[in-house]
N, C-alpha and C positions, 0 to 999 in steps of 0.2 A: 804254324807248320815249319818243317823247316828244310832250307832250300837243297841242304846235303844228302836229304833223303827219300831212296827210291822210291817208296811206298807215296811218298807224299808228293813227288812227280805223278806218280797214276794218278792222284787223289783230283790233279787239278785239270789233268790230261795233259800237260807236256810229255806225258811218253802213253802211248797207247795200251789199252789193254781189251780182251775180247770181255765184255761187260756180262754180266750176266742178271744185276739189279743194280739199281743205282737210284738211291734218294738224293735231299741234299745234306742229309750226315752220315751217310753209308755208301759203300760200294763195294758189290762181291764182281770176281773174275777170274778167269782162270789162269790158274798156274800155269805157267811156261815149263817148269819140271815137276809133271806131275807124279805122285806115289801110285795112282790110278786115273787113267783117265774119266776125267769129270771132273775133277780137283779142282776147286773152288776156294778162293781164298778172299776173305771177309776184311775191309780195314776202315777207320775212321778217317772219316772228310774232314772232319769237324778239326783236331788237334792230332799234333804228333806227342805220343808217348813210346816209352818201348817196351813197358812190364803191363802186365793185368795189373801189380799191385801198383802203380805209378797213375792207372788209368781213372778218370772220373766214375763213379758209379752208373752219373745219366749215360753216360757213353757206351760202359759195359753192357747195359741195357740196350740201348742202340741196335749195337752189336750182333748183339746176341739176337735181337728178331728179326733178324736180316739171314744169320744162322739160322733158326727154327725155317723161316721162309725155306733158305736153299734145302734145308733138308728135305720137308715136303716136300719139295718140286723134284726131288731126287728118288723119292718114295712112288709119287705119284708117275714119273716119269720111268717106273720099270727097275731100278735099282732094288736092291734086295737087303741093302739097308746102308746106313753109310756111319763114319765115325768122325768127330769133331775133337783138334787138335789143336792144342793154345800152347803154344810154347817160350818161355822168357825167360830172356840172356844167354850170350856165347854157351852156356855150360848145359844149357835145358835145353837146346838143339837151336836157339834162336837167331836164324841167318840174315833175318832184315829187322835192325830194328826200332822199328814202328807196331805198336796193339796189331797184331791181325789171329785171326783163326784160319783155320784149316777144317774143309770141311770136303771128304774124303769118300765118296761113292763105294759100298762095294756092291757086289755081285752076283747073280742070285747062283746057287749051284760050283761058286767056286771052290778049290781042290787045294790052292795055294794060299800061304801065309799073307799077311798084308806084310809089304814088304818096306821098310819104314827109309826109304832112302831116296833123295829127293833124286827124279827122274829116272827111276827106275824102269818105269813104264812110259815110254814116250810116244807121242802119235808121229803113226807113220807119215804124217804129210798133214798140210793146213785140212785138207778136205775131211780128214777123220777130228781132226781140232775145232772144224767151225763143226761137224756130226753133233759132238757132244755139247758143242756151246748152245746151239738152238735145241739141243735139246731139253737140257736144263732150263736153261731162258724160257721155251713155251710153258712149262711148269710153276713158273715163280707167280704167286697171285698177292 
């Protein structure tokens, strides 16, 4: 891990985050600037990387079913469907970096673009923030 980076501060809990699963080689949570709220962001415990192509294959794996999980629980929880976003290095939109995805709730009946800009959509208050976090969370099996 390595001690310069944020991701891998949450990873160990020196800096908190609202959890929403957490093994011990995974942890999803939510985004502080969400693009939608529900915005769930997926990162390894295990090692710090910062590209998909940098990262282990068992890890990818990892990863990724912690992904599928939050999807589910996004599905099952009322969402209308969601998108999954892996972004690596400065140039591909990568603003922390450490391997995480992005895994992005949308809506059922929405009218509007997904809006690709971090915090775009922000909860109006902890109370709509913890709304979406236990909602997702009771969904995650």
């Amino acid at each position: 891990m390595d001690d310069n980076c944020l991701f891998c501060k949450i990873a160990v809990g020196v800096i908190p985050s609202l959890k929403v699963y957490e093994d011990d080689k995974v942890l999803a949570f939510l985004d502080i600037a969400p693009v939608e709220k529900g915005h769930v962001l997926v990162i390894s415990k295990r090692i710090h990387s910062v590209a998909l192509i940098e990262t282990p294959d068992d890890v990818v794996s990892e990863l990724l079913a912690v992904v599928r999980k939050v999807g589910a629980a996004m599905i099952a929880a009322g969402f209308g469907g969601y998108n999954v976003v892996q972004n690596n290095y400065p140039d591909g939109g990568q603003a922390i970096p450490h391997i995480h995805f992005h895994v992005i709730p949308r809506m059922k009946n929405r009218t509007d673009p997904l809006v690709w800009t971090s915090g775009a959509n922000p909860y109006k208050d902890d109370e709509e923030r913890t709304e979406f976090l236990e909602l997702i969370r009771s969904h995650i099996k």
